[in-house]
C-alpha positions as CSV (number, residue, x, y, z in Angstrom):
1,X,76.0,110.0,81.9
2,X,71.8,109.6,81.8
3,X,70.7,106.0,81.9
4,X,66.3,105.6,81.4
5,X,64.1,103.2,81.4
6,X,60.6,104.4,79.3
7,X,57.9,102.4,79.7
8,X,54.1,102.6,78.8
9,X,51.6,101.1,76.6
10,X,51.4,100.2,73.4
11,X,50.2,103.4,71.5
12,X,52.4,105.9,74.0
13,X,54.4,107.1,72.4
14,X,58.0,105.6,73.6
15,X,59.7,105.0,70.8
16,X,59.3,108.6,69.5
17,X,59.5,109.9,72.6
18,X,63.0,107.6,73.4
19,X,64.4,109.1,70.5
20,X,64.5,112.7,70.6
21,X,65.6,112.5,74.4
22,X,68.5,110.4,72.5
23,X,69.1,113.2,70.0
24,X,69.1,116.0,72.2
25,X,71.7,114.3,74.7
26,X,73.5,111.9,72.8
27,X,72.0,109.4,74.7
28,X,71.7,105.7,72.5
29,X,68.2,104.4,71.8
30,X,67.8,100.5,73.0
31,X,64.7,99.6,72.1
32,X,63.7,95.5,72.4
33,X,61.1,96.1,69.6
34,X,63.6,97.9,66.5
35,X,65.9,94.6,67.8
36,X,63.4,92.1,66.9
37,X,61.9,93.9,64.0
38,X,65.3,93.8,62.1
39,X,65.6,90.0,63.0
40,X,62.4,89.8,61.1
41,X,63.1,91.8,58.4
42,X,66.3,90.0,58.0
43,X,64.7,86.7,58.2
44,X,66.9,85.4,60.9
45,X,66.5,82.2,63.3
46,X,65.2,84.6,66.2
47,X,63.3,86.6,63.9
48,X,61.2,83.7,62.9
49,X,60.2,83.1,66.5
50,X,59.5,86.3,66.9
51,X,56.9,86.8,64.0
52,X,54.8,83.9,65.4
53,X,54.7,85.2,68.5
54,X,53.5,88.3,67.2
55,X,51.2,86.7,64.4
56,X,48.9,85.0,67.5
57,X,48.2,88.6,68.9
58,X,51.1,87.1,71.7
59,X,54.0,89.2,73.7
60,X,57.6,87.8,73.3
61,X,58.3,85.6,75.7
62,X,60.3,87.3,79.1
63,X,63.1,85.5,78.9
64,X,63.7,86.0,75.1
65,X,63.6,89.5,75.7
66,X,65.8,89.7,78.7
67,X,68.5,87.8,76.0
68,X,68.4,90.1,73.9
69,X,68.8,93.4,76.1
70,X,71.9,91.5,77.9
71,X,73.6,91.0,74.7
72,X,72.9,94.1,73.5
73,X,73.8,96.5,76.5
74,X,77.0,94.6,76.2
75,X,78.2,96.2,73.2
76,X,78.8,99.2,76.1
77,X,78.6,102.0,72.7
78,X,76.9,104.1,75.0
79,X,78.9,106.4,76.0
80,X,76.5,109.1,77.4
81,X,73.8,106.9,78.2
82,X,71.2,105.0,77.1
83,X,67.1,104.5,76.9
84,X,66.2,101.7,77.4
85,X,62.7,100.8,75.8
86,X,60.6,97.3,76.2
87,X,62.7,96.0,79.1
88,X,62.1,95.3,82.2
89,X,59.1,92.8,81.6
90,X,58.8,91.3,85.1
91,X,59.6,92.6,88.9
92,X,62.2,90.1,89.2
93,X,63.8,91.5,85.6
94,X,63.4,95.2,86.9
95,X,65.7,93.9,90.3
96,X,67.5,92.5,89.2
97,X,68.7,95.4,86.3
98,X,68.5,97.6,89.0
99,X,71.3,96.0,90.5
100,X,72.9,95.8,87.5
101,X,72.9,99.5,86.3
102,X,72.6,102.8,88.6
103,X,69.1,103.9,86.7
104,X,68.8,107.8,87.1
105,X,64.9,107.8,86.1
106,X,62.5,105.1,85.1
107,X,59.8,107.3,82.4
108,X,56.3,106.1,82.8
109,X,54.1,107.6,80.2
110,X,50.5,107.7,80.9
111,X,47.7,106.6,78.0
112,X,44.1,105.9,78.5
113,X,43.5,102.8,76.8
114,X,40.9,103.4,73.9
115,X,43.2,106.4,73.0
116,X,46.5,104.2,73.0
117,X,43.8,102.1,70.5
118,X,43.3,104.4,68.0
119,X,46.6,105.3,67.8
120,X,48.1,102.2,67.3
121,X,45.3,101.8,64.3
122,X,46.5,104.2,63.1
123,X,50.2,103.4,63.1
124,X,51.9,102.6,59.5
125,X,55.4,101.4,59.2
126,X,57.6,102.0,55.9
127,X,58.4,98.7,54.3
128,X,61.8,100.4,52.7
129,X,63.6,102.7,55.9
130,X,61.6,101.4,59.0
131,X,60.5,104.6,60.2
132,X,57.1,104.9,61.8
133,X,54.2,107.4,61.6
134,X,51.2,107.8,63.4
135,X,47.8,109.4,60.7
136,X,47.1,111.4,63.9
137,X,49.9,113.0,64.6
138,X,53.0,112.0,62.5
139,X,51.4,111.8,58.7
140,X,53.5,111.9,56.0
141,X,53.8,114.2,53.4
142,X,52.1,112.2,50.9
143,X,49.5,109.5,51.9
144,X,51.0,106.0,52.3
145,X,54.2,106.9,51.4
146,X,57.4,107.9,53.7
147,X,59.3,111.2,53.8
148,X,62.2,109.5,54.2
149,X,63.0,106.6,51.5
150,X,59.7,106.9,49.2
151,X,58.7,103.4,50.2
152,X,55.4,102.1,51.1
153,X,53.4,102.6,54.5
154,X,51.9,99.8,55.7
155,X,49.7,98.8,59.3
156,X,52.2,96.4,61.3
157,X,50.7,93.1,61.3
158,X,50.5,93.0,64.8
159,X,47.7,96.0,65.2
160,X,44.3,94.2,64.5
161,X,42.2,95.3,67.4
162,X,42.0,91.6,69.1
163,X,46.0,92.1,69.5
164,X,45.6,94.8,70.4
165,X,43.5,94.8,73.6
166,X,45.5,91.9,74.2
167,X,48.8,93.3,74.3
168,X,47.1,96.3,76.5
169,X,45.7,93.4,79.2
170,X,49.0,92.0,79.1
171,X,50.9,95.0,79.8
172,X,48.4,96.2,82.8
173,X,49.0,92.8,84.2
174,X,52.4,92.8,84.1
175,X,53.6,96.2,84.3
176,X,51.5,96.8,87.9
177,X,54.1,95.3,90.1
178,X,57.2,96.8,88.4
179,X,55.9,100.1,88.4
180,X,54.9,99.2,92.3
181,X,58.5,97.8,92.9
182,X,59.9,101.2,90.8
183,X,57.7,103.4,92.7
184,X,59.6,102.0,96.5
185,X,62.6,102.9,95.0
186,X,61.6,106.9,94.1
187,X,62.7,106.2,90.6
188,X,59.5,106.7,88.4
189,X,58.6,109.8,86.5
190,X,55.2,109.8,84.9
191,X,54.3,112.0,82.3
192,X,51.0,112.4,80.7
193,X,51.4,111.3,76.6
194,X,47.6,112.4,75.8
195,X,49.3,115.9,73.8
196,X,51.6,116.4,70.8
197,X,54.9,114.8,71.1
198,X,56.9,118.1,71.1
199,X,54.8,118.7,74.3
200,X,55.9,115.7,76.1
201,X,58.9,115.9,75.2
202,X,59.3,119.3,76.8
203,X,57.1,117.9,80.0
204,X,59.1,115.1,80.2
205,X,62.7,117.0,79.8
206,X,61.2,119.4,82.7
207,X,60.4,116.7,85.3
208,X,64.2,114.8,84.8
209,X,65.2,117.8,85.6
210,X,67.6,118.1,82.2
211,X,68.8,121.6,80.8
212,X,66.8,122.2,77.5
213,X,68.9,122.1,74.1
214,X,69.3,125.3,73.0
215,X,67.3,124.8,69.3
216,X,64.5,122.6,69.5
217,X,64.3,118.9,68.2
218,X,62.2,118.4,65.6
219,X,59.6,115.6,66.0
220,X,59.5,112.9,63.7
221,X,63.6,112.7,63.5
């Protein structure tokens, strides 16, 4: 069984990078953001909160988040493992999951800051399927509309610039002292997100120390 924690900026990458680690080990994707973006697509009670927080250019609140990644890693459908992305937001969070769970490897991908800013400009989000793209390195087939379901690509709401660099300060501030705490405890593996994803991907299969698939996983799946 694998059990990972990915972290890094907005803009790095993790949640394409989450899932074909997930695909190539049958490893279950938990990511705090998909959770909260089908509460708000699904207009429920938590899903309202949610969009306000995110309509101010604000992060989720800590404890809001650490709710929902309890409830959810308590379904236990993980069989194989899990990656766990957008958790933990705090040192006290990260100690206390550590005690929780035996993590194998926390993933720290590495983004300069005005790149991890024009990629998240360029993000677009279909309204119909969910799926993401990036115009820089993930376009679709036809311009503004996905591969997938034919729906519409559309910016997230939360990628003006001001939230942005707002999210970016947040994360630096918060994110220093777990990655200090995580760095004691030998657990972090950083991995440069600057290339192609099929290139961190590989990097990042190489320093876990996994045995490759035998085919390679197609990016974007």
């Amino acid at each position: 069984m694998h059990k990972y924690i990915i972290m890094g900026p907005a803009g790095s990458g993790k949640g394409t990078q989450a899932k074909l680690l997930c695909k190539g080990y049958d490893l279950v994707h938990i990511s705090v953001g998909d959770i909260f973006r089908w509460h708000i697509g699904h207009k429920t009670k938590l899903g309202s909160k949610v969009q306000r927080y995110l309509n101010q250019g604000r992060l989720v609140p800590d404890e809001m988040v650490a709710d929902v990644v309890k409830e959810r890693l308590g379904i236990h459908d993980w069989r194989y493992g899990f990656v766990l992305d957008g958790f933990p937001r705090n040192a006290p969070q990260a100690e206390f999951f550590l005690e929780s769970f035996d993590i194998d490897a926390v993933i720290a991908l590495e983004l300069p800051e005005e790149a991890a800013i024009e990629r998240m400009q360029s993000r677009r989000l279909c309204q119909g399927c969910g799926l993401d793209y990036n115009l820089i390195q993930l376009r679709p087939k036809v311009p503004e509309v996905c591969d997938n379901c034919g729906g519409r690509l559309l910016p997230r709401d939360d990628d003006t610039p001001d939230a942005i660099r707002k999210r970016l300060a947040d994360y630096r501030e918060k994110t220093a002292p777990i990655l200090k705490l995580l760095q004691e405890k030998e657990l972090i593996v950083s991995v440069d997100a600057t290339p192609a994803p099929d290139v961190v991907q590989a990097e990042m299969r190489q320093r876990l120390g996994l045995v490759e698939v035998e085919e390679p996983v197609p990016v974007g799946v």
